[in-house]
C-alpha positions in Angstrom: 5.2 27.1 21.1 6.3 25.5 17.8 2.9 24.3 16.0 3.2 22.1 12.9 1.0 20.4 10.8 2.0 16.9 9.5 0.2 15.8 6.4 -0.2 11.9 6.8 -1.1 9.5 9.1 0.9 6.7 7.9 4.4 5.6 9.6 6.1 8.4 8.0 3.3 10.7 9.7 3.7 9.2 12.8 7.0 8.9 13.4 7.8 12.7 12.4 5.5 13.6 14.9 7.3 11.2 17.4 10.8 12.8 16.4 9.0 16.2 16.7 7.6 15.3 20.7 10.5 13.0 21.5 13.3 15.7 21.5 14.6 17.7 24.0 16.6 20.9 21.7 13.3 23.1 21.0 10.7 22.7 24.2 6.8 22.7 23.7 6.4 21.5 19.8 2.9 20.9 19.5 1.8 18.8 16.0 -1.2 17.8 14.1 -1.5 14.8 12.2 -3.8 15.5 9.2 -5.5 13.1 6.9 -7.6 13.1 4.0 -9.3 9.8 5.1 -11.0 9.7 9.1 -9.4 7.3 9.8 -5.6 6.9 11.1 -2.3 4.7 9.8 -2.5 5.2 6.2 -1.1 2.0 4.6 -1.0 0.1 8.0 -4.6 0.0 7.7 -5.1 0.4 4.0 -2.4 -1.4 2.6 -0.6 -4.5 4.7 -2.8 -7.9 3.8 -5.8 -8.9 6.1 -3.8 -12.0 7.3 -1.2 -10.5 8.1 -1.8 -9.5 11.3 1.8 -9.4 13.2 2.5 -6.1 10.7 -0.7 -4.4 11.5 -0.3 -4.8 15.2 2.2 -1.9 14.4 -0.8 0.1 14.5 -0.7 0.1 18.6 2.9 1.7 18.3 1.3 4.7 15.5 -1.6 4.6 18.0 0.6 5.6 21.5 2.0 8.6 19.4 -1.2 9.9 18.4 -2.6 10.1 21.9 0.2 12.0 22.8 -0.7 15.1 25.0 1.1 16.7 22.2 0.0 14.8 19.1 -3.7 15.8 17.8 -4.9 13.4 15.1 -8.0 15.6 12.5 -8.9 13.2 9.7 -11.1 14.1 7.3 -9.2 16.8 6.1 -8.7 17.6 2.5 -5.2 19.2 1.3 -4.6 20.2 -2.1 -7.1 20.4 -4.9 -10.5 21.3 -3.4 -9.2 21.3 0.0 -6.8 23.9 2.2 -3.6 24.9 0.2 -0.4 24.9 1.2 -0.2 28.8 1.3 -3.6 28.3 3.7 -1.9 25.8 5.6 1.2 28.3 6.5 -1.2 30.7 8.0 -2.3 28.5 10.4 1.0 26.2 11.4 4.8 27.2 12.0 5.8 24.4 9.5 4.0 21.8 7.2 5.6 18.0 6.5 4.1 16.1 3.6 4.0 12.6 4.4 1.5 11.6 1.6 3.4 8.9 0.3 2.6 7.7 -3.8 -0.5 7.8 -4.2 -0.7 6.5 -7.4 0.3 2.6 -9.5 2.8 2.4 -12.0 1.5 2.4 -15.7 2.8 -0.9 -18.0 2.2 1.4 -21.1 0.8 -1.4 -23.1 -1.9 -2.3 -25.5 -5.3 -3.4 -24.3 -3.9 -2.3 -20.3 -7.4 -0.1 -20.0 -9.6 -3.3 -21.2 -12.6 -4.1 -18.3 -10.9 -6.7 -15.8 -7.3 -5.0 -16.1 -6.8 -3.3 -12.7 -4.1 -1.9 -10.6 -3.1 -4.3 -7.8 -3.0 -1.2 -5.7 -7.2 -1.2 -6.4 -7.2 -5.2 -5.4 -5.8 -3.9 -2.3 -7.8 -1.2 -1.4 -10.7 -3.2 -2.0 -10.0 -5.9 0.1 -8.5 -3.6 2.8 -12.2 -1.8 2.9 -10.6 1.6 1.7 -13.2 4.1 1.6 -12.2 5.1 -2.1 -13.1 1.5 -3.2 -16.5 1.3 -2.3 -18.6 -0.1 -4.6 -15.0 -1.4 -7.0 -15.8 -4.9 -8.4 -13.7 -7.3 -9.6 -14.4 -10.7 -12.2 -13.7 -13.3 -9.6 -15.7 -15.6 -11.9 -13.0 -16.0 -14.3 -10.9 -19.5 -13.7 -7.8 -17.9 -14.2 -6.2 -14.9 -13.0 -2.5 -12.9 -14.3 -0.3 -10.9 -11.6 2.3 -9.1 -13.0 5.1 -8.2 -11.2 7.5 -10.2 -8.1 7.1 -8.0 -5.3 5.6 -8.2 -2.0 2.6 -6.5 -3.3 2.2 -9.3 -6.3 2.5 -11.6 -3.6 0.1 -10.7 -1.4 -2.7 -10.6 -3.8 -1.7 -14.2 -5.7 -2.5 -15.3 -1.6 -5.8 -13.1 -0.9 -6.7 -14.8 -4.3 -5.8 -18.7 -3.3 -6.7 -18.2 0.2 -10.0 -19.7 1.2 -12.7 -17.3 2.4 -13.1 -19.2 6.0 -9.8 -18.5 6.6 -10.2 -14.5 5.9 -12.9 -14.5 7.9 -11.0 -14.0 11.3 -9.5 -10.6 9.7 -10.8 -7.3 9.4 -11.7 -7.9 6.1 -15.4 -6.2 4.9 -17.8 -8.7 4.7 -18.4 -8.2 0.5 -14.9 -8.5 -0.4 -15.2 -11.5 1.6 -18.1 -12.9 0.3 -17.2 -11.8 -2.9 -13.8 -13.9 -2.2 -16.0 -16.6 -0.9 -17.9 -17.4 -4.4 -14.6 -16.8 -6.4 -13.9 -19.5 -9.2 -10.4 -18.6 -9.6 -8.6 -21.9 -9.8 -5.4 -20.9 -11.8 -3.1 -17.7 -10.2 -0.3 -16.7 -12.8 2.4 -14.1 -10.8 4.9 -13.2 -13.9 7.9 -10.9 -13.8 10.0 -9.8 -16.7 13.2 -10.6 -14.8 14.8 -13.6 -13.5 14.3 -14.9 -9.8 17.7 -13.5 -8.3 15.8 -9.7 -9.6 12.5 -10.5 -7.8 11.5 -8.0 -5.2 9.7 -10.4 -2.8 10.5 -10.9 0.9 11.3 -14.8 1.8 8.5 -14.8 4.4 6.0 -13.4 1.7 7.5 -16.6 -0.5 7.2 -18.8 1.8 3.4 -18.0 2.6 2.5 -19.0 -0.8 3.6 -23.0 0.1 1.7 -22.7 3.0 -1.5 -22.3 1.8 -4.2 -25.0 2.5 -5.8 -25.9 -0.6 -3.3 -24.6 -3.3 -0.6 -26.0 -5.6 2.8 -24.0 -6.4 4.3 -24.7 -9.7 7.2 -23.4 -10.4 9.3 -24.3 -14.3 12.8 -25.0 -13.1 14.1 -24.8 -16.7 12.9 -21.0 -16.6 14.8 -20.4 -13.1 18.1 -22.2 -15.0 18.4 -19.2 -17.0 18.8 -16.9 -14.0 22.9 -17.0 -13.8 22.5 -16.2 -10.1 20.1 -19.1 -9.6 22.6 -21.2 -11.1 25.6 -20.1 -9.4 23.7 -18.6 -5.6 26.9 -18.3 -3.7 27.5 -14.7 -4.2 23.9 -13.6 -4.4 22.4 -11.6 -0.9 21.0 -13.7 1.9 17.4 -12.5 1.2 17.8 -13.4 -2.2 20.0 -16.5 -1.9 17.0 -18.1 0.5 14.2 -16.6 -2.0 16.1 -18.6 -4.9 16.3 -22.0 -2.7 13.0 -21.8 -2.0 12.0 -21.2 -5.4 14.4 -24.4 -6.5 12.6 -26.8 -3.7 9.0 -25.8 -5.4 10.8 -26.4 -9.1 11.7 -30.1 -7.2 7.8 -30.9 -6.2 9.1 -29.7 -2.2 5.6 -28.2 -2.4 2.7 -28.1 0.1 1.7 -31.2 1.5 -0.8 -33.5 -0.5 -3.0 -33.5 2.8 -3.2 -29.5 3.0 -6.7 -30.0 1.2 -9.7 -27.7 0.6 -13.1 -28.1 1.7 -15.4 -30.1 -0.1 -16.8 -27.5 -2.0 -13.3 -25.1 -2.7 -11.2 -25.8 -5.9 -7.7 -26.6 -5.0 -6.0 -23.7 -6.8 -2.4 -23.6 -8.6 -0.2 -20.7 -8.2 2.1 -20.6 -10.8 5.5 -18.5 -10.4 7.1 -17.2 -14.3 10.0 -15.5 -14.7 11.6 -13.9 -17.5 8.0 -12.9 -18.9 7.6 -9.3 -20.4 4.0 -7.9 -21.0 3.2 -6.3 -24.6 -0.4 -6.9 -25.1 -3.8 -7.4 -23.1 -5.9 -9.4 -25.5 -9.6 -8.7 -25.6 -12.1 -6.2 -26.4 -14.0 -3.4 -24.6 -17.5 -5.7 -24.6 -15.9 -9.1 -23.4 -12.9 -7.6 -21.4 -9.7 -8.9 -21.1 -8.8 -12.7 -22.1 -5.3 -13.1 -21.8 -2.0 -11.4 -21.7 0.9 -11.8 -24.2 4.2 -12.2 -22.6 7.3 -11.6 -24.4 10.6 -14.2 -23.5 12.7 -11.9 -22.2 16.8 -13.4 -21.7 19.8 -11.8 -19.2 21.1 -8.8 -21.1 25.1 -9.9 -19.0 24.4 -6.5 -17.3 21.4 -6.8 -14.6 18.5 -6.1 -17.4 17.2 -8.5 -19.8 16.6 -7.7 -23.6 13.7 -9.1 -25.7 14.0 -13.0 -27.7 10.9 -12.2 -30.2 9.5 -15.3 -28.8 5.8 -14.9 -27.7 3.3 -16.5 -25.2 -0.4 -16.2 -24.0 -1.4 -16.7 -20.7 -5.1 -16.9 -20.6 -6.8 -14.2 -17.7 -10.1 -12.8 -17.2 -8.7 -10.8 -14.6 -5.1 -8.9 -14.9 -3.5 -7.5 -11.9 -0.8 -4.8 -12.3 1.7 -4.6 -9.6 4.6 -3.1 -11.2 5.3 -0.3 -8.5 4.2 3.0 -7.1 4.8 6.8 -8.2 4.3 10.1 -5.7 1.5 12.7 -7.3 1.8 16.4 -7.8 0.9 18.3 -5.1 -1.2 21.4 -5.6 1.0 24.0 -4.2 4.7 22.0 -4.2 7.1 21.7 -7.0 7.4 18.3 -8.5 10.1 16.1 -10.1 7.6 14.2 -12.9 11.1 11.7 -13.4 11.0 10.3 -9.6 7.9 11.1 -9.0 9.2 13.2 -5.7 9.0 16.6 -4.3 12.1 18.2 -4.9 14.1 18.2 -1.5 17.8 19.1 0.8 17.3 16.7 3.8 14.1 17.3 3.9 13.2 21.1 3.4 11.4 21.3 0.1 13.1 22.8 -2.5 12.0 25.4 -5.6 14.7 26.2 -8.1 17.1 25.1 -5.6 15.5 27.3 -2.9 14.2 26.2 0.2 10.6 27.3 0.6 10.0 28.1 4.2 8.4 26.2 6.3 7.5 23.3 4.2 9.0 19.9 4.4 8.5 16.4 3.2 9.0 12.7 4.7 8.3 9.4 3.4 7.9 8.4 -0.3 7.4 11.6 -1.7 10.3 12.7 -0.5 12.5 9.4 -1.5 10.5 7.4 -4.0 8.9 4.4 -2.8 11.5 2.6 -1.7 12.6 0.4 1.7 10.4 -1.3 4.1 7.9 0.0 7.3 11.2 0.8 9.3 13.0 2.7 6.8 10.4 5.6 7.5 12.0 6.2 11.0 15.6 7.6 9.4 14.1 9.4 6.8 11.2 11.3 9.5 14.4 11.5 11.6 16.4 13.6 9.1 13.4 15.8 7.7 12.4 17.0 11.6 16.3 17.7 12.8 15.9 20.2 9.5 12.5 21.3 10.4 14.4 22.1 14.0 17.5 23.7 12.9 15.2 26.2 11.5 12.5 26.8 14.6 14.2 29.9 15.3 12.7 31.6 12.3 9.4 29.3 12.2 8.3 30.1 15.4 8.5 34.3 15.0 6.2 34.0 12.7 2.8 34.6 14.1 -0.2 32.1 13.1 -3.6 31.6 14.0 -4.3 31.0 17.5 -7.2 27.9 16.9 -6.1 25.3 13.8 -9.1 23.6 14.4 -11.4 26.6 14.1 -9.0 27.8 11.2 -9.7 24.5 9.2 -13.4 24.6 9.9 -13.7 28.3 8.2 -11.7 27.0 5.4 -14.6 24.8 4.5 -13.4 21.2 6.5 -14.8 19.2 8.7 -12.3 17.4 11.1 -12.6 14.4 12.4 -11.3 14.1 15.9 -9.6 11.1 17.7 -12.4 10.7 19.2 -14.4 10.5 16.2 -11.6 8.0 15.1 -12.7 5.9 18.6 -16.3 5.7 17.7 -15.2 4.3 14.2 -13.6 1.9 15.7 -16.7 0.9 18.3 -19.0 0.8 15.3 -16.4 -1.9 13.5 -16.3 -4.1 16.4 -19.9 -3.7 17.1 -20.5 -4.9 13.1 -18.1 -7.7 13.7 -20.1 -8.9 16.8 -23.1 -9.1 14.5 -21.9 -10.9 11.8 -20.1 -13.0 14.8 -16.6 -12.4 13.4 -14.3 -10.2 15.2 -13.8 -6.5 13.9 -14.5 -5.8 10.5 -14.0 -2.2 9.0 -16.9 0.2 7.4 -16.1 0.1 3.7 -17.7 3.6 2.5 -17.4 7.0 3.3 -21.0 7.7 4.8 -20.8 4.7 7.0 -17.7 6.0 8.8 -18.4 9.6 8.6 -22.0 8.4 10.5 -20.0 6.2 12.6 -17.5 9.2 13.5 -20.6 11.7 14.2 -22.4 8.9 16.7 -21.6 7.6 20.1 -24.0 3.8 19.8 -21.3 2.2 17.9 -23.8 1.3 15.1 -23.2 0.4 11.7 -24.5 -1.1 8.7 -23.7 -4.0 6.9 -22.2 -3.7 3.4 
């Protein structure tokens, strides 16, 4: 028997574990899929939008390879700092993968960025995704006008959380305060600015699209800023993701917006979502009492080589509430060796490395082993390559002798696992909540609520 741990529940968990089960060169591999949270699918659950629910149905895919016979799902275990340590870990599993993703936002290393109402996009997120971490995060949805900076997929799915009316959340899984919360927002004016042109956005064409399909919201998009892009002016040779992102972009520029009779309720402002390119960030304006009260952008102009260089031509874009969604970066792990440059664990093919030196046993998958980079399905490859290493080496894994209950092992190293059963009762006590607020499920949004749900067998819960 081959026991390892997998740290992660996310698609680069889960689809280790499913290379691990699914082959047929070493016989009887047993895994545990551990996670800090008690709750399964990492950013399945805590990081793809509300609405968009084809994406999260991915979760019944993660789901049939954690009820594998030989697939045990323990949330609500810590690893790291305060938790079980790698070295801990070893004495209990053949071989541990670190699927932990990055953890962390990318910092715009600007003045005022720390002002109150500057977040991370990556906390917007979490909040409305009910993200245990979040409870109790709030953000200034009475401000009129809101900044998101950055073009990616990310930038794009809060500018539509934000000009999405609450009535048409409240079929998700969304908690019920972020969506009231979302229901008294005042936000009419949604600014999404990236520093780049439109041919170097990072946004998927469906994402774009969304945007002009809003009920109740305006896009505005300057076509004289789009002109200076020399791919949008000559799109012929540019990809076919971003060819069709820039002739979308050119029928908003046109007025080919949404309908005049996509309206909002009586009582919703219609909201504008305005697209900017070639924007650079330098300053938050505001102070610590009043907050944040607008950003100043820098014009920014094609440097002929893919970058762009600064004009020294300056604009403010009034925001009581900045989003930052200018990427993610992996953390250190207590235990692992860490490139601070890529934010990655050092690695050959998936066998971490130390000076160059494979450390036995330990392994890594997903972003922290290759940035954060590539879509859901790009996970599969890179679990792919890190368990055929893990296998080549089973051989000397497996002689090694460990202890003979993980469970038990974890619990006298001071956790508390949550089992997939525990996971099941969470997920009774959301649909039981969603029955009472007559929605359909909506997920427990604080620690206590689903560590009680996880410990009960009613299905109750609480409303927050």
């Amino acid at each position: 028997m081959l026991r390892v741990a997998v740290i992660g529940s996310g698609p680069s968990g889960v689809y280790t574990a499913q290379s691990l089960i699914e082959q047929q060169v070493v016989p009887d591999v047993e895994v545990y899929v551990l996670d800090r949270l008690p709750c399964p699918y990492g950013l399945v659950r805590y990081g793809v939008a509300p609405d968009h629910e084809k994406i999260k149905s991915l979760q019944g895919t993660l789901r049939s390879v954690l009820e594998h016979p030989r697939v045990r799902f323990l949330g609500n275990v810590e690893v790291g700092a305060g938790g079980v340590t790698p070295e801990r870990l070893r004495e209990m599993f053949h071989a541990v993968v670190f699927c932990v993703g990055a953890a962390t936002d990318r910092r715009l290393g600007i003045p005022g960025e720390g002002l109150p109402g500057s977040h991370a996009a990556t906390d917007f997120v979490s909040w409305y995704s009910a993200h245990p971490d979040a409870a109790g995060t709030r953000f200034a949805l009475a401000a009129r006008s809101a900044v998101v900076i950055g073009v990616g997929n990310v930038a794009v799915d809060v500018a539509r959380i934000l000009a999405r009316g609450a009535t048409d959340l409240a079929g998700t899984d969304m908690p019920q305060d972020a969506l009231r919360s979302l229901a008294g927002s005042r936000v009419t004016d949604i600014w999404m600015v990236g520093r780049r042109g439109p041919s170097q956005a990072k946004f998927t064409t469906k994402e774009l699209r969304e945007l002009g399909a809003l009920p109740g919201a305006d896009v505005r998009v300057d076509g004289a800023e789009l002109a200076r892009d020399p791919g949008f002016r000559d799109p012929g040779a540019l990809p076919a993701v971003v060819r069709r992102n820039v002739e979308v972009l050119r029928g908003w520029s046109q007025g080919a917006g949404p309908a005049d009779d996509a309206a909002p309720g009586p009582h919703a402002p219609r909201r504008r979502i305005h697209l900017r390119f070639f924007l650079r960030p330098v300053e938050m304006l505001g102070d610590a009492a009043s907050g944040v009260r607008a950003v100043r952008f820098e014009r920014t102009a094609p440097d002929g080589h893919g970058g762009v260089t600064g004009t020294g031509t300056y604009e403010d874009i009034a925001a009581q509430v900045v989003l930052r969604s200018v990427g993610y970066r992996g953390m250190p792990q207590p235990g692992l060796p860490f490139d601070e440059a890529s934010g990655t664990v050092p690695h050959r093919e998936g066998r971490v490395l130390r000076d160059g030196v494979p450390c036995p046993g330990l392994y890594v998958a997903g972003w922290i082993k290759r940035g954060p980079t590539g879509v859901i399905g790009s996970n599969r490859p890179c679990a792919k390559q890190t368990a055929a290493a893990l296998l080549e080496d089973a051989g000397v894994l497996a002689a090694r002798t460990v202890a003979d209950d993980p469970v038990a092992a974890l619990r006298r190293a001071g956790q508390d696992p949550v089992p997939w059963s525990g996971w099941l009762r969470i997920e009774a006590a959301e649909a039981a909540l969603g029955r009472r607020l007559g929605r359909g499920s909506v997920k427990l949004a604080d620690w206590q609520g689903l560590l009680a749900a996880a410990h009960t067998d009613d299905g109750g819960a609480t409303v927050r």
